[in-house]
C-alpha positions in Angstrom: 75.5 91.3 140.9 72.1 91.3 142.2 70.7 94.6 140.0 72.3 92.4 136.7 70.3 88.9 138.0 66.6 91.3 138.4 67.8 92.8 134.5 67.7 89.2 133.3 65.1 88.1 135.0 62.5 90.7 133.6 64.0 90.8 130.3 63.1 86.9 130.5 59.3 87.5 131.0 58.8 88.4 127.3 62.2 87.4 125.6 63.5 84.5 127.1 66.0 83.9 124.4 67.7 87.5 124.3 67.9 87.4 128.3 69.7 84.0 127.9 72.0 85.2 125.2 72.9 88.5 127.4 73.5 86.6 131.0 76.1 84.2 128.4 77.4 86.9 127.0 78.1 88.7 130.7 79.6 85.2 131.7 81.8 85.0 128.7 83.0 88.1 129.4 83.7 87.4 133.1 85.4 84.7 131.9 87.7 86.6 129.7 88.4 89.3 131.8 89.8 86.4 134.9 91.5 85.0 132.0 93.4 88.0 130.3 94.3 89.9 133.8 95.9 86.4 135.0 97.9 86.0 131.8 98.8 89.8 130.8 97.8 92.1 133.8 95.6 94.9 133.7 95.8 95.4 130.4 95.0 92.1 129.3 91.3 93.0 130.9 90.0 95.0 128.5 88.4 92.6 125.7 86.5 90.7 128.3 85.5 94.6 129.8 84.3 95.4 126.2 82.0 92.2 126.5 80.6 92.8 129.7 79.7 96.2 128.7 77.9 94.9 125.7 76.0 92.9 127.5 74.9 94.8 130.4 73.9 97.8 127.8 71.9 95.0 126.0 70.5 93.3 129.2 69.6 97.0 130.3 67.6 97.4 126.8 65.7 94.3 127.2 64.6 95.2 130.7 63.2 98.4 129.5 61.3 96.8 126.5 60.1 94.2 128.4 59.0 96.6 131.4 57.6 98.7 128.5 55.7 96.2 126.5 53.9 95.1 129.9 50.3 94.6 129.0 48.4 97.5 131.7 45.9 98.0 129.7 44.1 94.2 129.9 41.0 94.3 132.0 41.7 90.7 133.4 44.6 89.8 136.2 47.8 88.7 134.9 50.6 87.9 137.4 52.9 87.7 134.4 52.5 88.9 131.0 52.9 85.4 129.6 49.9 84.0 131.9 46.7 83.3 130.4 43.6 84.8 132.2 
C-alpha cells in the first residue's frame, strides 16, 4: 500500500485533481471488491479488480508525467515544482 500512497502523492504535485480522482477510484474499488467477495465469493471480486486496476495503471501514468514534467532545467531552487522562487 505504501508504493500506491508515494504514486498519489507525486502525481499530486502537478495534478492534484487526477491524483484525487485515481486514490477514489482505487477506494471505490476496494470497496467493491470487500463487497462482491462477501456476497458471491471469488467470483463476485472481479468488477471491483477491474477498478483497481484502472486506477493503479492511471495513478502509475500520472506519476510518470508528473516525475517527467519536473522543471530541471530552472536555474533557481524549487523544493517543489509548484513553489515560487
Amino acid at each position: 500500500m505504501i508504493p500506491i500512497s508515494v504514486m498519489v502523492l507525486i502525481t499530486a504535485i502537478n495534478e492534484p485533481l487526477w491524483a484525487l480522482c485515481c486514490a477514489s477510484g482505487l477506494v471505490f474499488g476496494r470497496i467493491l471488491y470487500a463487497i462482491g467477495y462477501r456476497l458471491k465469493g471469488p467470483p463476485g471480486r472481479v468488477l471491483g479488480a477491474i477498478i483497481v486496476d484502472i486506477a493503479l495503471i492511471a495513478v502509475f501514468v500520472g506519476a510518470i508525467v508528473s516525475l517527467v514534467n519536473w522543471d530541471m532545467t530552472s536555474k533557481s531552487i524549487r523544493i517543489l515544482p509548484i513553489s515560487e522562487s
